[in-house]
C-alpha positions as CSV (number, residue, x, y, z in Angstrom):
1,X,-17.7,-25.1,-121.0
2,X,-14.0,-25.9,-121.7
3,X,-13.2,-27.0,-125.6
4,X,-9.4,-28.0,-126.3
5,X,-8.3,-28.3,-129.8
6,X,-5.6,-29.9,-130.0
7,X,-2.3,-29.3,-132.9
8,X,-0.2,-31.8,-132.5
9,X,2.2,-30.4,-135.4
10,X,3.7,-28.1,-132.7
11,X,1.9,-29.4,-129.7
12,X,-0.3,-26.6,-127.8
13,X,-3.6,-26.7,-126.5
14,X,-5.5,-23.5,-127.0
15,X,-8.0,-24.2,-124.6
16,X,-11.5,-21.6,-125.2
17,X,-13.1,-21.1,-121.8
18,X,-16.9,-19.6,-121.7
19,X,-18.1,-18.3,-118.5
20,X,-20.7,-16.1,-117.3
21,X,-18.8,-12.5,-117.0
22,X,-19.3,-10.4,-113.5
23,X,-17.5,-6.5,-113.5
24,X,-14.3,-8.4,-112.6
25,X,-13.8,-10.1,-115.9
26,X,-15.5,-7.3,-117.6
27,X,-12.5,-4.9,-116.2
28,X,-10.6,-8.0,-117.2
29,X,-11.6,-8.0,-120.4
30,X,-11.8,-4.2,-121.3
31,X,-8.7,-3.0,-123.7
32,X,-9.0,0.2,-122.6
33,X,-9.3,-0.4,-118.9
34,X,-7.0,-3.2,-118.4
35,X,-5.5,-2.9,-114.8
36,X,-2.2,-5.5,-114.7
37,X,-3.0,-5.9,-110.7
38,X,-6.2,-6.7,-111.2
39,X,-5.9,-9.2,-113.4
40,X,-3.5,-10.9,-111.4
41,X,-5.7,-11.1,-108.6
42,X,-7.8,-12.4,-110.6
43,X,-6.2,-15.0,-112.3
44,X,-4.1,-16.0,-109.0
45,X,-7.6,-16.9,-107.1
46,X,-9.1,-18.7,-110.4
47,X,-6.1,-20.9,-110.9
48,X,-5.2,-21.4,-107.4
49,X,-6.6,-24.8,-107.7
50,X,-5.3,-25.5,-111.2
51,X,-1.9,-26.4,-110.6
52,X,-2.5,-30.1,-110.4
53,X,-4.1,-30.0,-113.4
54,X,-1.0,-28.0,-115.5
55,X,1.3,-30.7,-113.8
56,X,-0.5,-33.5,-114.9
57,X,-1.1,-32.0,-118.7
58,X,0.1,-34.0,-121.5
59,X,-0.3,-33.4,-124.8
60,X,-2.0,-37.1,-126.2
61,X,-5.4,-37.4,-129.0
62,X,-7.5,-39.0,-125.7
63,X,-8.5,-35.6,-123.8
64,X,-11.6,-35.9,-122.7
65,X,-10.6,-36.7,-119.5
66,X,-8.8,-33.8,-119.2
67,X,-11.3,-31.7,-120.0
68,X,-13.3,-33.2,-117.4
69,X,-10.6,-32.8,-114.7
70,X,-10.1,-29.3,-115.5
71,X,-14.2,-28.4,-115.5
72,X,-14.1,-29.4,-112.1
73,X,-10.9,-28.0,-110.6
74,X,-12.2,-24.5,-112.4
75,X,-16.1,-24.9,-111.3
76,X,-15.3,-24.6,-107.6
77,X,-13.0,-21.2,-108.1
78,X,-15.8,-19.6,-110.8
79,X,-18.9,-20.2,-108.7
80,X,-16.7,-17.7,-105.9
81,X,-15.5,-15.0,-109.0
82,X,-17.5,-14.7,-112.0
83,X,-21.3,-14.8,-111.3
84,X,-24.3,-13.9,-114.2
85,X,-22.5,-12.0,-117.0
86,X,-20.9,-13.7,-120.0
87,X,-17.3,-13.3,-121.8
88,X,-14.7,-15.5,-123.6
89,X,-11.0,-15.6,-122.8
90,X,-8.7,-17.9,-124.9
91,X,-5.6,-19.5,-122.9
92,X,-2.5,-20.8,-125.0
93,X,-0.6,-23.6,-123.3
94,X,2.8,-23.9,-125.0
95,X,5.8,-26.8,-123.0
96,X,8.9,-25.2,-124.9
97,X,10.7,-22.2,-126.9
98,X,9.6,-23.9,-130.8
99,X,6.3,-24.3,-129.7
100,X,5.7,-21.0,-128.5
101,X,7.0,-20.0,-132.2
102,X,5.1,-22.4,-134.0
103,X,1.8,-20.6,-131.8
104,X,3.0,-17.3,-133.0
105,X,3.2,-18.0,-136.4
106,X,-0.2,-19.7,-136.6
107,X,-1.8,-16.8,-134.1
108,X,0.1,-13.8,-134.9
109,X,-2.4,-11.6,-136.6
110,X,-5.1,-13.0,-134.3
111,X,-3.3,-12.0,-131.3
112,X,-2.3,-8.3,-133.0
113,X,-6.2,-7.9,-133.4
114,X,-7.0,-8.0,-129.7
115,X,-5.8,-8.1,-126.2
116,X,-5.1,-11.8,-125.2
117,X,-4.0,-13.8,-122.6
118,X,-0.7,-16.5,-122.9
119,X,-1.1,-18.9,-119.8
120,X,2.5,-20.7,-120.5
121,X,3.4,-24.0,-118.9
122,X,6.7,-25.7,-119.4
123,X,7.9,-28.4,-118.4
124,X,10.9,-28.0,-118.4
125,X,11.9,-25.6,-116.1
126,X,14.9,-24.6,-117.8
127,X,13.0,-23.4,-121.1
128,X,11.0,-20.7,-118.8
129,X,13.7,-18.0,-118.9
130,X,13.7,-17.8,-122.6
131,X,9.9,-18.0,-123.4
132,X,9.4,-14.8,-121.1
133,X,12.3,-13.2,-123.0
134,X,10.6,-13.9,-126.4
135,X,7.3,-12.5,-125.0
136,X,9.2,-9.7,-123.1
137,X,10.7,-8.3,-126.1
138,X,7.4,-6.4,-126.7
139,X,6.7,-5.0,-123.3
140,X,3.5,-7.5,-122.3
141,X,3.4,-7.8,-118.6
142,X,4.1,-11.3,-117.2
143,X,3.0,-12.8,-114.2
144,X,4.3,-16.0,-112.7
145,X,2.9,-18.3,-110.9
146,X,5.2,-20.9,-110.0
147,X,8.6,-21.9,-111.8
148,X,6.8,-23.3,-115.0
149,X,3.4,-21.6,-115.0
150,X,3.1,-17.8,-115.7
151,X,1.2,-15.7,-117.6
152,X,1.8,-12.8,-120.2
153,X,-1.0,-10.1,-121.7
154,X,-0.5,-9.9,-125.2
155,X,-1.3,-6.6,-127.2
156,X,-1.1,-5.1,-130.5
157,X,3.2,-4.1,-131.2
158,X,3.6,-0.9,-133.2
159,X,6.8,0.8,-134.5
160,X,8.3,3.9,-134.0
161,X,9.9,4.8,-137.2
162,X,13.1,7.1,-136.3
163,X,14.5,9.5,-138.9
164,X,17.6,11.8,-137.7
165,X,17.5,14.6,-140.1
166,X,20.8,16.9,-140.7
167,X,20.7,19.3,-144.1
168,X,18.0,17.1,-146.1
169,X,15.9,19.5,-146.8
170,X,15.9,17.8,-150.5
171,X,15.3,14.0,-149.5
172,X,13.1,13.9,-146.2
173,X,9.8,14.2,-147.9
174,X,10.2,11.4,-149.9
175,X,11.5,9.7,-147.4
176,X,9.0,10.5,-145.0
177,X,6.2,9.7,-147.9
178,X,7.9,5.9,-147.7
179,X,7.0,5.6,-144.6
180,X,3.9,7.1,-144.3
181,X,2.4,6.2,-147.6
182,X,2.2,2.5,-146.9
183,X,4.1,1.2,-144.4
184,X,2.6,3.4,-141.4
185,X,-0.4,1.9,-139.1
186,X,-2.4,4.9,-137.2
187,X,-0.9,3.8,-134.2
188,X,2.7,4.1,-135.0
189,X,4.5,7.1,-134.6
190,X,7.2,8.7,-136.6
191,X,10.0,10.5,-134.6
192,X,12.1,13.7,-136.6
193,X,15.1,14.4,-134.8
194,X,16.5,18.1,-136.3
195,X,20.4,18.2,-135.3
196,X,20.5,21.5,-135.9
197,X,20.2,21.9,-139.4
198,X,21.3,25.1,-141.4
199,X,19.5,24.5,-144.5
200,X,15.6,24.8,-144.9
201,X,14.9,20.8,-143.3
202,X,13.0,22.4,-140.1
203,X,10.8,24.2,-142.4
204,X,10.0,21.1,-144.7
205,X,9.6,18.6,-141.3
206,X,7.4,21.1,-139.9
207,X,5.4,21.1,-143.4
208,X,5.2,17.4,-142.9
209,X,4.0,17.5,-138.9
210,X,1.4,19.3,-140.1
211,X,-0.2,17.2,-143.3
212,X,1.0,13.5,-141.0
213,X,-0.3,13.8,-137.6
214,X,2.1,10.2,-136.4
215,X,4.9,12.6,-137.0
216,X,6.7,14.3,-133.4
217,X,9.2,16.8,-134.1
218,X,12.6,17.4,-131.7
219,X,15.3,19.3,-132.1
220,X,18.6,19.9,-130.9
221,X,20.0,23.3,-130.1
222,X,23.5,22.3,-131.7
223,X,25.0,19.2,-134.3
224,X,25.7,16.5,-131.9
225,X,26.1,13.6,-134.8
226,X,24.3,11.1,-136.1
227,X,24.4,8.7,-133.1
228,X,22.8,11.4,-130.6
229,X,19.8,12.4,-133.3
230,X,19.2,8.4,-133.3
231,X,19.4,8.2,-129.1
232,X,17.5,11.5,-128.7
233,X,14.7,9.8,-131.3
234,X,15.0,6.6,-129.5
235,X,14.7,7.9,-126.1
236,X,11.2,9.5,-127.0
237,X,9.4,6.4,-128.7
238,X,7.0,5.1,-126.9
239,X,6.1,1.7,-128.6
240,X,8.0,-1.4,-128.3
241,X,9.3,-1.5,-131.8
242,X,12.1,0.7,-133.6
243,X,12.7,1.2,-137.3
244,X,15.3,3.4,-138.2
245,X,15.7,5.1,-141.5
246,X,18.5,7.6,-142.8
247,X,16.6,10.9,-143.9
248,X,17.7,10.2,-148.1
249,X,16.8,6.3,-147.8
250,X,13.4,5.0,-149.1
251,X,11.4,1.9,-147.9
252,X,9.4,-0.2,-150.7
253,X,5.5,0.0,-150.0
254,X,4.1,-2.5,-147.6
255,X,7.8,-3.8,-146.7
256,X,8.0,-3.2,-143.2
257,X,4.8,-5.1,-141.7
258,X,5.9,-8.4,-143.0
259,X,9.2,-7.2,-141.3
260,X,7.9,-7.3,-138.4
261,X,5.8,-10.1,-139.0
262,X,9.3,-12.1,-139.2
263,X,11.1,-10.4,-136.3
264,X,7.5,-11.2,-134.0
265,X,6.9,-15.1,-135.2
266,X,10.5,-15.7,-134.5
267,X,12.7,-15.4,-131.4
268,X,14.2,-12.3,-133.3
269,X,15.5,-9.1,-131.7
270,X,16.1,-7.2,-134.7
271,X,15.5,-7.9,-138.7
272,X,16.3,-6.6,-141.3
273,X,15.6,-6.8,-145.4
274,X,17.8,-9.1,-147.2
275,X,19.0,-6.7,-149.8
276,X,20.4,-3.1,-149.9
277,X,19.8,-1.7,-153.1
278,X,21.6,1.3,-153.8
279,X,20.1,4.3,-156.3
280,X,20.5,7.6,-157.4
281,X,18.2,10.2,-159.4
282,X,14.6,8.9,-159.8
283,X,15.4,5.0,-158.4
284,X,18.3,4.3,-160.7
285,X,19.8,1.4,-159.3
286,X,23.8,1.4,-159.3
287,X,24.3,-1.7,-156.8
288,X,23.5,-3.8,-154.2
289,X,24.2,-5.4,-151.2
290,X,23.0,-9.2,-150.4
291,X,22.7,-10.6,-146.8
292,X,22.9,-14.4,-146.5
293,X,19.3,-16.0,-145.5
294,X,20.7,-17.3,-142.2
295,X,20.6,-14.8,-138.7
296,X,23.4,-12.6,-139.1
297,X,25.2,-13.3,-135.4
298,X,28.4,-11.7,-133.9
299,X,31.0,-13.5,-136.1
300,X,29.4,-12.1,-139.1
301,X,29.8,-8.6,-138.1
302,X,33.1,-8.8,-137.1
303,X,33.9,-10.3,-140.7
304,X,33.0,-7.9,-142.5
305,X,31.2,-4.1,-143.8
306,X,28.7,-6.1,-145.6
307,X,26.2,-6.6,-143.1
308,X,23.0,-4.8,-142.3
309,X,24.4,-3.6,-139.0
310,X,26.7,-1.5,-140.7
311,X,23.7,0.2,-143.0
312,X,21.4,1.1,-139.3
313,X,18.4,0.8,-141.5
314,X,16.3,-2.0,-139.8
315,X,14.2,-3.2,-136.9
316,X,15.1,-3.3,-133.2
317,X,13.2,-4.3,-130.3
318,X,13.3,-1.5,-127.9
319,X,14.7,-3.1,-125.3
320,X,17.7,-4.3,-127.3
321,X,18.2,-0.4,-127.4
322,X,18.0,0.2,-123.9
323,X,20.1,-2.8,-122.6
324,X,23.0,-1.9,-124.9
325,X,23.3,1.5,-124.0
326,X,21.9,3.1,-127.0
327,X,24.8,3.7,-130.5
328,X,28.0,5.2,-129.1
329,X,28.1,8.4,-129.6
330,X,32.0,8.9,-130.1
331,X,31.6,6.6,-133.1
332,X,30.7,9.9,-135.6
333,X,30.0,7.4,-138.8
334,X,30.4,4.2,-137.4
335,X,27.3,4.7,-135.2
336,X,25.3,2.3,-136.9
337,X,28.0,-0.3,-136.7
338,X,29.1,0.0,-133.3
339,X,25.0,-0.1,-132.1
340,X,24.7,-3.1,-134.0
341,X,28.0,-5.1,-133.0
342,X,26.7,-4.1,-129.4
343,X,23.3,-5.8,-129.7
344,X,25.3,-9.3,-131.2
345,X,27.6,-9.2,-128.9
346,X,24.7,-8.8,-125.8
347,X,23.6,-12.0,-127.5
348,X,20.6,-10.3,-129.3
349,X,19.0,-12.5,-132.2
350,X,18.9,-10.6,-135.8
351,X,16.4,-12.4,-138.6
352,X,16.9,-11.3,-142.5
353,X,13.8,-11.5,-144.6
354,X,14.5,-12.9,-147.9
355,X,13.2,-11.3,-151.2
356,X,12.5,-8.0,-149.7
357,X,14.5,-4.9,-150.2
358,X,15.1,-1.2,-149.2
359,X,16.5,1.6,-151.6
360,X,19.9,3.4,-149.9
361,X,20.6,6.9,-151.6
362,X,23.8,7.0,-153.6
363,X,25.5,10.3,-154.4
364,X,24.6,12.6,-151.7
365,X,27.2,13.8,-149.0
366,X,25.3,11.9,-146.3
367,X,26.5,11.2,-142.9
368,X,28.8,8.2,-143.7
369,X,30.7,10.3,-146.3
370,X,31.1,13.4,-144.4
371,X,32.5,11.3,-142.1
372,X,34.7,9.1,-144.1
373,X,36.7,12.0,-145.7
374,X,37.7,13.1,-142.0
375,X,39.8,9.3,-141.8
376,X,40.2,7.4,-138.6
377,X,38.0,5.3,-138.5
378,X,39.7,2.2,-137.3
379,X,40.7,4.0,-134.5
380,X,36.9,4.9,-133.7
381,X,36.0,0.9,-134.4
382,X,38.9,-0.1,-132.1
383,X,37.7,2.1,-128.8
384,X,33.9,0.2,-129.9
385,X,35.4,-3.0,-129.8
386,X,37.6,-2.8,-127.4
387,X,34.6,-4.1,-124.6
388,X,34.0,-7.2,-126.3
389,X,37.7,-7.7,-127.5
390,X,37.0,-10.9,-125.3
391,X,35.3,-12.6,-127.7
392,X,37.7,-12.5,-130.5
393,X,40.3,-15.2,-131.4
394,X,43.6,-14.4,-130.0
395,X,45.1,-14.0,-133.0
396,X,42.3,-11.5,-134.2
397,X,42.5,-9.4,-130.6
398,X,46.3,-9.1,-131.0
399,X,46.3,-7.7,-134.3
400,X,42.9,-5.4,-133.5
401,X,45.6,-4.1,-130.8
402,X,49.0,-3.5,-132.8
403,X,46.7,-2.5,-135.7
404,X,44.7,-0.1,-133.9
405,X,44.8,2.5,-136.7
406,X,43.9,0.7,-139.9
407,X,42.8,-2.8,-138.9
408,X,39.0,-1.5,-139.7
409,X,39.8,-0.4,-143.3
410,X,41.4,-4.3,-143.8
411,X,38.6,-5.5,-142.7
412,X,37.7,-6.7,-146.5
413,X,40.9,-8.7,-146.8
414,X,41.9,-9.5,-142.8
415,X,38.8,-11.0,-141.7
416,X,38.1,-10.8,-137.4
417,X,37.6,-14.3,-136.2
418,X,35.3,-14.8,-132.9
419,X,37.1,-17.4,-129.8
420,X,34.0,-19.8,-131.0
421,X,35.7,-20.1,-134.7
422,X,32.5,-20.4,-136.0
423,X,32.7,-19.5,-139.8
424,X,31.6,-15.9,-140.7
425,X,28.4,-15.7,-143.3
426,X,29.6,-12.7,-145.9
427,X,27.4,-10.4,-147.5
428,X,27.9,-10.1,-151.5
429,X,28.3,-7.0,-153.5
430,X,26.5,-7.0,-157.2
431,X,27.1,-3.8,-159.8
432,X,23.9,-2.8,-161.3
């Protein structure tokens, strides 16, 4: 039996088919023996003959007669493959980009429940590329079939929370306890990266490995930086999403799953919370930065220190991490920065939740003011600009180059302009 219920608000068919199950499409079906060959096999021989059908689908109120049409194409292929055992597989069909996020939205925690299967036609061929980037982001395999009908197994997406720890033998607990608290599902991992700390931190992460069991520890033989505890933690997380969180900043409990919630029901790379609240002692708050609602892009980040790039503390695909080569390393504290003005400038897509916050430490000699006090940092932000120096206005690239030591500290007051002159989007800063 074939049911299709129809939404014509964002147009997809999610079309329930009910056959009798042989060991095939139990393997098929099986979580925790899912073999990505197999079910190509599979589904190559069952919709073989279906291809007419997907050509000829349009998306009206009078389906019956597609139903019919597609009983019989798909009665001819299941007497051959599935024989005298019962199962249910659900097929999304989605013909664009804002329908595939309209699905998502409507059949994200469905879909996080459970494997599933997205059979995706478009048609228009042009549109395929970037709904298998949207699904790709998370690792699903995808199969194609022709040039507008493929298909992509969907699983649950966890994070792998990444703290690089250097001398915070007095902040990483609570920090940790942020995380893990609320914000942590069983199957995410947190990933300590020691860089050689000469304080008591190894003892106090080890204390926590042994209470948390998500938590993996590494650690590195000498201080490399900030940049190489983030790649080294990076390298070694195994789940599709990253979260990165300074060892003296604090996530609000149950922030981060509706952060992800808006990075997976959008076409979003990265996200990030809309506000920045800095604190000191017991959650004092002394002030605040404010991202504008809209997706922060690359003429934003050029524009100015008020972005969420510049913080490090948000959510990355872990892709976007591997296709941008990781934060530069030479960058000492403009490592979050530089990572973050490489994923814009790859084109990568950044979403802000509104209304949601995190709590940045004020007051402590952290990374970025260690760093600071040793000066030259426009001269660090020039060699990270300097690959995508392409994309600035002329005007901007010539004074980036005979400003190459203090064009970064202007930044506040001589704005970069991108060649696309689109207006920058400025974050605001509030005293408490």
């Amino acid at each position: 039996m074939v049911v299709i219920e129809d939404n014509f608000s964002c147009k997809y068919f999610i079309l329930k088919i009910n056959y009798k199950e042989n060991n095939f499409l139990a393997l098929l079906t099986k979580k925790s023996n899912l073999n990505p060959f197999a079910v190509k096999e599979f589904i190559e021989s069952f919709f073989n003959n279906a291809v007419g059908f997907f050509d000829t689908l349009k998306f009206t109120t009078n389906s019956q007669e597609q139903i019919n049409n597609f009983e019989t194409i798909t009665s001819v292929t299941a007497s051959d493959n599935l024989n005298n055992v019962s199962a249910l597989i659900d097929l999304y069909f989605v013909s664009s980009v804002t329908d595939l996020i309209d699905l998502n939205k409507n059949l994200l925690n469905q879909l996080e429940k459970k494997e599933n299967f997205f059979f995706c036609y478009s048609d228009i061929s042009h549109q395929s590329d970037e709904i298998k980037r949207m699904l790709g982001r998370f690792n699903y395999p995808i199969f194609n079939y022709s040039d507008r009908i493929w298909l992509a197994i969907t699983s649950k997406v966890n994070i792998s929370f990444i703290v690089p720890a250097y001398n915070c033998a007095e902040t990483i607990t609570e920090t940790i306890d942020s995380i893990a608290s609320s914000n942590l599902d069983k199957s995410d991992e947190i990933i300590i990266i020691d860089d050689a700390s000469s304080d008591k931190t190894k003892d106090v992460i080890n204390q926590l490995g042994n209470i948390i069991p998500q938590i993996k520890i590494y650690n590195h033989n000498k201080n490399k930086g900030g940049a190489a505890a983030r790649n080294t933690a990076a390298s070694y997380a195994r789940n599709p999403l990253v979260f990165c969180l300074d060892s003296d900043n604090l996530l609000t409990p149950h922030s981060v799953n509706e952060l992800k919630y808006s990075l997976m029901s959008s076409n979003a790379d990265m996200a990030a919370f809309s506000t920045l609240q800095y604190f000191w002692g017991d959650k004092i708050e002394t002030s605040r930065w404010v991202y504008p609602k809209d997706d922060v892009i690359f003429e934003d980040i050029i524009a100015s220190h008020i972005n969420p790039h510049s913080s490090g503390n948000y959510l990355y695909t872990h892709n976007s991490w591997l296709r941008c080569n990781g934060y530069p390393e030479f960058s000492r504290a403009l490592d979050a920065w530089g990572f973050g003005l490489r994923q814009a400038a790859h084109g990568y897509k950044f979403k802000i939740l509104e209304d949601h916050k995190y709590l940045h430490r004020y007051g402590t000699e952290s990374y970025m003011v260690r760093e600071s006090k040793k000066g030259g940092l426009s001269l660090i932000a020039t060699e990270i600009i300097w690959p995508f120096l392409e994309k600035l206005d002329v005007n901007s690239a010539n004074y980036v180059i005979e400003n190459k030591d203090s064009w970064f500290d202007k930044l506040a007051v001589r704005p970069l302009l991108a060649k696309s002159l689109i207006n920058p989007k400025f974050g605001k800063f509030f005293e408490a």
